[in-house]
C-alpha atoms as an extended CHARMM CRD file, in Angstrom:
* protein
*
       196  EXT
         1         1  UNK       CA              0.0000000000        0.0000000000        0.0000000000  PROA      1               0.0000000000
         2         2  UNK       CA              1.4130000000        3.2650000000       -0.8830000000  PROA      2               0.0000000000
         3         3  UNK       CA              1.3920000000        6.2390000000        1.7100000000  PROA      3               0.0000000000
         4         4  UNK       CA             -1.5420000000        8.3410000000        0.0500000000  PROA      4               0.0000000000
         5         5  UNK       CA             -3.9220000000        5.5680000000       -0.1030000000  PROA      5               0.0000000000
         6         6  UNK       CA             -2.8320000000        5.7100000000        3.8530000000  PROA      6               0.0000000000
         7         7  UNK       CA             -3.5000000000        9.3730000000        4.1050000000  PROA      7               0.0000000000
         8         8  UNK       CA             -6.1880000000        9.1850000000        1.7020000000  PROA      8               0.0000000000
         9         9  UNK       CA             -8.1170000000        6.4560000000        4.2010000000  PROA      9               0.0000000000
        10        10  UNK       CA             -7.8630000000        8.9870000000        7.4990000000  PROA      10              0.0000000000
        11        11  UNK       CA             -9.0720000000       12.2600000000        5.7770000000  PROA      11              0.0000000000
        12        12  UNK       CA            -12.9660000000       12.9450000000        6.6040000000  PROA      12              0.0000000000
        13        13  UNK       CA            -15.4850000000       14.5810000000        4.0430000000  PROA      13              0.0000000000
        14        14  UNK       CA            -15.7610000000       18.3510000000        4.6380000000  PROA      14              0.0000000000
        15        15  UNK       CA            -19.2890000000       19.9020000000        3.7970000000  PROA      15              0.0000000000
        16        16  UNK       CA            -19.4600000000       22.4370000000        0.9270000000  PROA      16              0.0000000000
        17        17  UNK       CA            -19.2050000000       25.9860000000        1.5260000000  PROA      17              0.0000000000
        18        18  UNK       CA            -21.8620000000       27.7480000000        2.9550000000  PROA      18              0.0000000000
        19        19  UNK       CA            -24.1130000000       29.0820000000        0.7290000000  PROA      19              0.0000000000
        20        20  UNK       CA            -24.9950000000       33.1070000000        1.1250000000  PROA      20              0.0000000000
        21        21  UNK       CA            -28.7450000000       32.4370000000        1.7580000000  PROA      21              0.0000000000
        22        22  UNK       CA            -28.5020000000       29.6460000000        3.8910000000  PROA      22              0.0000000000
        23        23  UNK       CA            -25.8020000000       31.7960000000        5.8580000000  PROA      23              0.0000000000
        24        24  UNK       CA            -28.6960000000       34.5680000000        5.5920000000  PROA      24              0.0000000000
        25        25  UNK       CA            -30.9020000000       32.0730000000        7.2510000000  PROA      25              0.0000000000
        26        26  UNK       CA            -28.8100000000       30.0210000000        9.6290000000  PROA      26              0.0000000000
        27        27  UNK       CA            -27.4820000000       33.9720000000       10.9710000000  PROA      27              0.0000000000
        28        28  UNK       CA            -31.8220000000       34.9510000000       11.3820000000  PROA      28              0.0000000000
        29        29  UNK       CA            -32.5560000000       31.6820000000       13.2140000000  PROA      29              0.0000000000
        30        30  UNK       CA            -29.6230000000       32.8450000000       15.4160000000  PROA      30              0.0000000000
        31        31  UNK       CA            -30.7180000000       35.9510000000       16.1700000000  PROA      31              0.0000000000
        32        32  UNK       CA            -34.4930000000       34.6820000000       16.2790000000  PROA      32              0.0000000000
        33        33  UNK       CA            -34.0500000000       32.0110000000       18.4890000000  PROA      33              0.0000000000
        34        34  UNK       CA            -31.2580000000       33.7670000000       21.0690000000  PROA      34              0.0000000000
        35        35  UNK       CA            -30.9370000000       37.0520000000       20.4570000000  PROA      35              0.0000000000
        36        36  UNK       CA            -27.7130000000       36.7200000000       18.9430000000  PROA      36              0.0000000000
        37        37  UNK       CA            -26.5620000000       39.4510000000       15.6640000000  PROA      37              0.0000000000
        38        38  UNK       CA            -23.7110000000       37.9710000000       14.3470000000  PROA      38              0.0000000000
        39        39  UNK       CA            -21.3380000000       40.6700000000       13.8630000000  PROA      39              0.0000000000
        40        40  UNK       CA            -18.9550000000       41.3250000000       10.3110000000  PROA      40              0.0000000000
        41        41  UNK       CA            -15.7830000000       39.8360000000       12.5750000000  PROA      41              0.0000000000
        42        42  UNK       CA            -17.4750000000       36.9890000000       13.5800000000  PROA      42              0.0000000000
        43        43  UNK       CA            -18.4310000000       35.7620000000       10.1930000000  PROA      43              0.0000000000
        44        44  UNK       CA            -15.5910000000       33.4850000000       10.0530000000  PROA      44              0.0000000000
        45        45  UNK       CA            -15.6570000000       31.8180000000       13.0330000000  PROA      45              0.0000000000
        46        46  UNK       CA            -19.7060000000       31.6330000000       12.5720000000  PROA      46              0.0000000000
        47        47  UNK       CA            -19.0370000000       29.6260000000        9.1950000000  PROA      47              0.0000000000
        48        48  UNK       CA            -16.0540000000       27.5170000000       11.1500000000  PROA      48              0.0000000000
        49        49  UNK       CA            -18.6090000000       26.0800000000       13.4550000000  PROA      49              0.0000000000
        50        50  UNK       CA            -21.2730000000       25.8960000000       11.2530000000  PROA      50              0.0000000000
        51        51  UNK       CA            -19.0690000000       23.5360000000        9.0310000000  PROA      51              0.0000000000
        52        52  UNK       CA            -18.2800000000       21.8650000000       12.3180000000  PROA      52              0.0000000000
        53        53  UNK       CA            -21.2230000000       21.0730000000       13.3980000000  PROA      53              0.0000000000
        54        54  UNK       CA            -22.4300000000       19.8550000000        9.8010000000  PROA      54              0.0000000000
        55        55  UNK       CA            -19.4060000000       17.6910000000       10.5090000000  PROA      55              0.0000000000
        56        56  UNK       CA            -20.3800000000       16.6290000000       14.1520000000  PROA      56              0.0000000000
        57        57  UNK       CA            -24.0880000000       15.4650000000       12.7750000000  PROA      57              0.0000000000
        58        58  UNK       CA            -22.8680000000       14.2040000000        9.8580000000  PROA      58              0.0000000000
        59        59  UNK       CA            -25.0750000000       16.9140000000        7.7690000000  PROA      59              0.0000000000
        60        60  UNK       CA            -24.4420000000       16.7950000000        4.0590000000  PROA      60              0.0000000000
        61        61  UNK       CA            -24.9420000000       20.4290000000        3.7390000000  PROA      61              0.0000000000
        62        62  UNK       CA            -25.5480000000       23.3630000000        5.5630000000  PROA      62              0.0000000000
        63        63  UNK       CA            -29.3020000000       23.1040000000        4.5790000000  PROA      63              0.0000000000
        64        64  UNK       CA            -29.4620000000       20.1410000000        6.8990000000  PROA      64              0.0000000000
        65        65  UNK       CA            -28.2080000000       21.5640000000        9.5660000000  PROA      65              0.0000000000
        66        66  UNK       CA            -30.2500000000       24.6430000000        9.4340000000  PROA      66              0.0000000000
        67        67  UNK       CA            -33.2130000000       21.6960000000        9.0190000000  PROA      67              0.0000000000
        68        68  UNK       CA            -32.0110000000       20.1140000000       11.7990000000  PROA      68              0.0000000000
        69        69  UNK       CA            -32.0460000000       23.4050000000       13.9750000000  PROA      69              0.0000000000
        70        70  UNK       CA            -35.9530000000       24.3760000000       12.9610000000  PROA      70              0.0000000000
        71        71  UNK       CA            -37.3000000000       21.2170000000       13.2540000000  PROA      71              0.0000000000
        72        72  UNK       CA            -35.3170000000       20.1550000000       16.8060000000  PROA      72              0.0000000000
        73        73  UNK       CA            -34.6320000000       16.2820000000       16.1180000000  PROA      73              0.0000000000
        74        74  UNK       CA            -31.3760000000       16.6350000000       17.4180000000  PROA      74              0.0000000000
        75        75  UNK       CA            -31.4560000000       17.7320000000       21.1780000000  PROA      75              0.0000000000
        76        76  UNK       CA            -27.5020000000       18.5530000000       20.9570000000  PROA      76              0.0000000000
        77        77  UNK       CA            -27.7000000000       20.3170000000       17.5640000000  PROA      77              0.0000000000
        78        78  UNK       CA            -28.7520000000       23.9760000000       19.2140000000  PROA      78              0.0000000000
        79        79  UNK       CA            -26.7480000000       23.5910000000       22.1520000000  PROA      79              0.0000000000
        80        80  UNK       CA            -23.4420000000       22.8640000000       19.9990000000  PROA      80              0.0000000000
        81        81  UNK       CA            -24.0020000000       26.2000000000       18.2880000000  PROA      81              0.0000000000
        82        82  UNK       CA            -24.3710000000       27.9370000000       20.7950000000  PROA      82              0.0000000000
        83        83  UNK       CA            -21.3180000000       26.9480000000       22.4730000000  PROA      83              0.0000000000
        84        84  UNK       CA            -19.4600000000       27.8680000000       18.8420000000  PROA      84              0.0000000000
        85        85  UNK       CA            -21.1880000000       30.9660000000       18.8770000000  PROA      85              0.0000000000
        86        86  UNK       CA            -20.9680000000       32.2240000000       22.5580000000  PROA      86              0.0000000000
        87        87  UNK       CA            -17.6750000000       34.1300000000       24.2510000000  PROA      87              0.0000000000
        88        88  UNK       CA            -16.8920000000       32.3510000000       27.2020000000  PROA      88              0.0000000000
        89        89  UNK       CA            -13.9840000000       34.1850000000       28.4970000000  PROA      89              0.0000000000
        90        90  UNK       CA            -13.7720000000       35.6820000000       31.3890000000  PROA      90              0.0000000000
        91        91  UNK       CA            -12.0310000000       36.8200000000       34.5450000000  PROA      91              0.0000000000
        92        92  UNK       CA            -12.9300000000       38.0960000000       37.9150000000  PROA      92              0.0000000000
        93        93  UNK       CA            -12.6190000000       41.8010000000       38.5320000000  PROA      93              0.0000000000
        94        94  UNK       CA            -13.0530000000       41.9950000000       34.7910000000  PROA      94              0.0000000000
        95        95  UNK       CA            -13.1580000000       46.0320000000       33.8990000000  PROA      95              0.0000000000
        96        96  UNK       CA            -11.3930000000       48.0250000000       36.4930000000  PROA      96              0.0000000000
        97        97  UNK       CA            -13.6040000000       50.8470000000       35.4230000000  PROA      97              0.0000000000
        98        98  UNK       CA            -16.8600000000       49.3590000000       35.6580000000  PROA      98              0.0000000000
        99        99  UNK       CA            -15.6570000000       47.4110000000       39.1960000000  PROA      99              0.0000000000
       100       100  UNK       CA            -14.2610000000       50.4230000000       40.9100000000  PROA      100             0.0000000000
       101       101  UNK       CA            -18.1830000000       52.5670000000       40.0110000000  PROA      101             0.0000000000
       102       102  UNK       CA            -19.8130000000       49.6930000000       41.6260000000  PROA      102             0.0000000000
       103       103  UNK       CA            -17.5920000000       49.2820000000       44.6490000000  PROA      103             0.0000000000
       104       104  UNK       CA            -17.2490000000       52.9570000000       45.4920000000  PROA      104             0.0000000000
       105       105  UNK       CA            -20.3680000000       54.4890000000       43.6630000000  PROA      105             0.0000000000
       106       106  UNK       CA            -23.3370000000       52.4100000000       43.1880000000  PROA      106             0.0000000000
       107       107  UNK       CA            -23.1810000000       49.5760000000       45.8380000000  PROA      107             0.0000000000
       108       108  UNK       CA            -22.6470000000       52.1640000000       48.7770000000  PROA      108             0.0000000000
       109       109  UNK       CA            -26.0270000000       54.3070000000       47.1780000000  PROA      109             0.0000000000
       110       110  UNK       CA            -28.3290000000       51.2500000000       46.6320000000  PROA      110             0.0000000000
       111       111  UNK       CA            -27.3290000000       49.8560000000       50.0580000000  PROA      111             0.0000000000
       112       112  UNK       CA            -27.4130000000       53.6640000000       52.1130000000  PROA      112             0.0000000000
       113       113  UNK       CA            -30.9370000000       53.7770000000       50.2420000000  PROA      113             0.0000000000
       114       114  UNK       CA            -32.1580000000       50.2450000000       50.9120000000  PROA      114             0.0000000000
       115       115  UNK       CA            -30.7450000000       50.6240000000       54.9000000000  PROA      115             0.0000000000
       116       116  UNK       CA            -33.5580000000       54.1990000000       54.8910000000  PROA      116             0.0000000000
       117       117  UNK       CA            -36.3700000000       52.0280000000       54.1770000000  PROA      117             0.0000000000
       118       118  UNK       CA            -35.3760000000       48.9100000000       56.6530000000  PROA      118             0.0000000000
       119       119  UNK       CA            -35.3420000000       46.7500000000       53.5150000000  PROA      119             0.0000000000
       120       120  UNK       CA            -32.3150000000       44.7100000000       54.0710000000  PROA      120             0.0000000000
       121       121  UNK       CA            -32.7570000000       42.9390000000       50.8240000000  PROA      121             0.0000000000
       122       122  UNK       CA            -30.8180000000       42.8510000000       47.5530000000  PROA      122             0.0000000000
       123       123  UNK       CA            -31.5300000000       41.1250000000       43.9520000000  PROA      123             0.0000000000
       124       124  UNK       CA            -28.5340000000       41.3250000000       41.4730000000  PROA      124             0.0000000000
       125       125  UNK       CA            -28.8090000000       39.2400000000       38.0210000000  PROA      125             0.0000000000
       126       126  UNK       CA            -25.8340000000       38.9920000000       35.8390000000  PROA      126             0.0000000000
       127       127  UNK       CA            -27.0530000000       37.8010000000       32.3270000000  PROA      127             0.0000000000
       128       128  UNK       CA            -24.5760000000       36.2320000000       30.0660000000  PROA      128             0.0000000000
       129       129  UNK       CA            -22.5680000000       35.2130000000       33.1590000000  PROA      129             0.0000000000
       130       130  UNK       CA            -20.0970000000       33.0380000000       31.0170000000  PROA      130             0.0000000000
       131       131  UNK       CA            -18.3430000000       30.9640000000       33.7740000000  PROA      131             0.0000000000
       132       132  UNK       CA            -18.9680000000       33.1070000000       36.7940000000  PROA      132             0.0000000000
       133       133  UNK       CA            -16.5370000000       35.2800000000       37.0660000000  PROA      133             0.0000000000
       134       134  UNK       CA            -18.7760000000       38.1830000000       36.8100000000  PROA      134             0.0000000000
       135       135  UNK       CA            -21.2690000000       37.0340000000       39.1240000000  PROA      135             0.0000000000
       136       136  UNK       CA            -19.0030000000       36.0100000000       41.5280000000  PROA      136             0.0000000000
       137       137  UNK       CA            -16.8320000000       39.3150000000       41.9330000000  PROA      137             0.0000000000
       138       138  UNK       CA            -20.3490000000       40.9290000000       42.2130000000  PROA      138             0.0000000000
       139       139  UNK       CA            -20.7660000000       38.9570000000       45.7720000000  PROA      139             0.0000000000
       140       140  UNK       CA            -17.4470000000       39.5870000000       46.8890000000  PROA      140             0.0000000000
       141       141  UNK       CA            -18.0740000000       43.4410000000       46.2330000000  PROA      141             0.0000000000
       142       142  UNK       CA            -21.2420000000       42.7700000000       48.1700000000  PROA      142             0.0000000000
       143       143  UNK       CA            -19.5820000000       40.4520000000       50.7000000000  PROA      143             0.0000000000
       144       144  UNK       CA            -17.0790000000       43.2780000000       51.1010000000  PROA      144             0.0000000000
       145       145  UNK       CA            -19.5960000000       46.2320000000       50.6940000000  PROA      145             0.0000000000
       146       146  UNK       CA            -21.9650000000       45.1750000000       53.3390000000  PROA      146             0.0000000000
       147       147  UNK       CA            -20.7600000000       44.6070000000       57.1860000000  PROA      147             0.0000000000
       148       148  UNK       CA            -23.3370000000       42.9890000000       58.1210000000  PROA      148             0.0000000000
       149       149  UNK       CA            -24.1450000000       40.2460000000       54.6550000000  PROA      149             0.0000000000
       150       150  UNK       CA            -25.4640000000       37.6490000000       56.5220000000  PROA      150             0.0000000000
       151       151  UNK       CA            -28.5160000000       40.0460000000       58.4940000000  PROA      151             0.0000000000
       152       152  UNK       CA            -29.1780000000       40.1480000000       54.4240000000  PROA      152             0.0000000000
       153       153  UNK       CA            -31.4910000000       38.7100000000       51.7500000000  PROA      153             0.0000000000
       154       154  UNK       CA            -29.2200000000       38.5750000000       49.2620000000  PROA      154             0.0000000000
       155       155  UNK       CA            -30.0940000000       36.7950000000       45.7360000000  PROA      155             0.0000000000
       156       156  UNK       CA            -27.6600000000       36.6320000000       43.0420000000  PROA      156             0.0000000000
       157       157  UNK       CA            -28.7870000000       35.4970000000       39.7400000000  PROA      157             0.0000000000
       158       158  UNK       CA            -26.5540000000       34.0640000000       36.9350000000  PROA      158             0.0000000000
       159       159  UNK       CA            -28.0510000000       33.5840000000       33.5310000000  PROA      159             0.0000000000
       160       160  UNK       CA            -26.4760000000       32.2510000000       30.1640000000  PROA      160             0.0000000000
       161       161  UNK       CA            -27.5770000000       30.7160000000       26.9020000000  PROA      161             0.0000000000
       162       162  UNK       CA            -24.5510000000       28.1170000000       27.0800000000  PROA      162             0.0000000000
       163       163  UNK       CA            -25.2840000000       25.2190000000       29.4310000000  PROA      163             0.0000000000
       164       164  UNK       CA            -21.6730000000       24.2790000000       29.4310000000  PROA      164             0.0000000000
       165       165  UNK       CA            -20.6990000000       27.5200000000       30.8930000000  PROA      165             0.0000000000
       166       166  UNK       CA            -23.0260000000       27.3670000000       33.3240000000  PROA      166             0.0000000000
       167       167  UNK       CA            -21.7330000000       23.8060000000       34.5620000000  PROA      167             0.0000000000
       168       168  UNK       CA            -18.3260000000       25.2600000000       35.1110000000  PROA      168             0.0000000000
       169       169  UNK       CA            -20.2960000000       28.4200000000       37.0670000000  PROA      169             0.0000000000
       170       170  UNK       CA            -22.1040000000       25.8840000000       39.3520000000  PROA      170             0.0000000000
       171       171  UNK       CA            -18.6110000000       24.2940000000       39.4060000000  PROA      171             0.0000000000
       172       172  UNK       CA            -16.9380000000       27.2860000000       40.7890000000  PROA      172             0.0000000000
       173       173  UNK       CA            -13.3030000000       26.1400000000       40.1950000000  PROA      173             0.0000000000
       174       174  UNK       CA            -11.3370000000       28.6810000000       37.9120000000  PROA      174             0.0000000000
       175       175  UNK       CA             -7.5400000000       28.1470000000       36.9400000000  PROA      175             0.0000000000
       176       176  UNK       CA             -4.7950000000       31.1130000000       37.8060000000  PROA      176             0.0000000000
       177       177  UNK       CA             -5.5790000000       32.8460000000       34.4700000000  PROA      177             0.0000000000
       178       178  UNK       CA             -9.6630000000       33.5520000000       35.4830000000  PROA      178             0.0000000000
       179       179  UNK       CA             -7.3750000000       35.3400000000       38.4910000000  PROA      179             0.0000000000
       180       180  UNK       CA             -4.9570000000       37.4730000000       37.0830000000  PROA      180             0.0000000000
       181       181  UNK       CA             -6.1660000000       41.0790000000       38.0700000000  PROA      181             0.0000000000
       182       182  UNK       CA             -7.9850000000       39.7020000000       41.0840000000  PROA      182             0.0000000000
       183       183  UNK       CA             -5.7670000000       41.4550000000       44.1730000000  PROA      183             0.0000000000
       184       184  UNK       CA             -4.1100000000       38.4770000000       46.4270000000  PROA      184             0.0000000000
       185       185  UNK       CA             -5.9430000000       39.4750000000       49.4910000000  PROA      185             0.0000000000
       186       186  UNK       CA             -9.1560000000       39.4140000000       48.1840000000  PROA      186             0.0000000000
       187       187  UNK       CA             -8.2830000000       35.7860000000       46.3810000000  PROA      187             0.0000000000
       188       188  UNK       CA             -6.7540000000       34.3910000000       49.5870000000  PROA      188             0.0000000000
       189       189  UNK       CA            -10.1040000000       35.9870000000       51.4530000000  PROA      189             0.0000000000
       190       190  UNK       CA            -12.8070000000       34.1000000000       49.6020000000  PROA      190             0.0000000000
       191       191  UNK       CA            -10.7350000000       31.0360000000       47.5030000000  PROA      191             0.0000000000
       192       192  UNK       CA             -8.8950000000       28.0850000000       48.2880000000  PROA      192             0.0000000000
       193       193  UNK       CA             -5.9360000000       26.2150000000       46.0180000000  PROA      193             0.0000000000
       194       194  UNK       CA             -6.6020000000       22.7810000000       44.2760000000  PROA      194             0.0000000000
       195       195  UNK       CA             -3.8110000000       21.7100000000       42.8310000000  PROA      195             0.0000000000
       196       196  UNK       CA             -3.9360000000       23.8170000000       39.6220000000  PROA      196             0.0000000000
C-alpha cells in the first residue's frame, strides 16, 4: 500500500461551503431564536462552526443543519451552536472601570438607600454570566460592601444561553488565568488552592 492511499483512508469529508442564503438564514434563526446578531468579525468563526457542526451530525450540507435546527430532532444540535457561537472568556474583577463605580459608587447608594427604608434585601442578576466570574466578583463586592451580609437577603442570579458555561459556574473552580487582576488578598479571602 502506498502512503496516500494511507492518508487518503484517514481524511474525513468536509461539507461544501456555505451558501450566502442559507448563511442569511442560519445567521436569522440565530438571532431569532437567542438574540444573537452575528457581527462582520465573527463571520468566520460563525461559518467555522457551522461547518463543524455539519461535521459533528454528519449533515451533508448546511441546509441540513439549518433543518435540523428548525425542526429540533437533534437535542444537541442547538446547544453545539451555541457553544461555537458564545464568548466564554472571562475573569474576575473583569473592567477596572466598571468594578471600581460599583464598589465605590453604586453599591454604597443602593445599600445607604435600601438601609432608609429597613429593607435589608438585595436582587442582582448577571445575564450572560459566562463561567462566573462576573457574578461572583459581584458577591465579593457585596460580601465586602456590606458589614453585616449575613442580616441580608441577598439573591444573586446568573443567567447564560450556554449550558456548558453554566456547569463550570455551578462548578466554581477557575484556573490562575480567570485570576490574574484579582488582588491576592481578596483571592486568599474568599478562595482556596486545588492543585492547579
Amino acid at each position: 500500500m502506498d502512503s496516500d492511499a494511507v492518508t487518503h483512508s484517514h481524511t474525513t469529508a468536509t461539507p461544501p461551503p456555505l451558501p450566502p442564503e442559507t448563511e442569511r438564514a442560519l445567521k436569522a434563526f440565530v438571532l431569532s431564536h437567542m438574540g444573537i446578531n452575528i457581527q462582520l468579525h465573527q463571520e468566520s468563526n460563525f461559518r467555522d462552526v457551522i461547518a463543524s457542526a455539519c461535521t459533528h451530525f454528519n449533515c451533508a450540507s448546511a441546509e441540513d443543519y439549518l433543518d435540523m435546527l428548525r425542526t429540533g430532532r437533534h437535542s444537541d444540535a442547538l446547544e453545539f451552536l451555541v457553544a461555537g457561537i458564545t464568548v466564554g472568556e472571562s475573569y474576575f474583577f473583569r473592567d477596572p472601570v466598571q468594578i471600581g463605580y460599583l464598589r465605590d459608587v453604586w453599591l454604597p447608594q443602593v445599600i445607604a438607600a435600601k438601609l432608609r427604608t429597613g429593607n435589608r434585601s438585595l436582587r442582582v442578576w448577571s445575564a450572560g454570566c459566562s463561567n462566573g466570574q462576573e457574578l461572583y466578583t459581584l458577591a465579593i463586592l457585596l460580601q465586602e460592601a456590606i458589614a453585616d451580609a449575613d442580616q441580608w437577603n441577598l439573591h444573586l442570579l446568573g443567567t447564560d444561553i450556554n449550558v456548558e458555561s453554566l456547569a463550570r459556574c455551578m462548578r466554581g473552580r477557575y484556573s490562575e488565568w480567570s485570576f490574574r487582576v484579582m488582588p491576592k488578598a481578596v483571592r486568599s479571602r474568599y478562595f482556596h488552592a486545588e492543585g492547579k
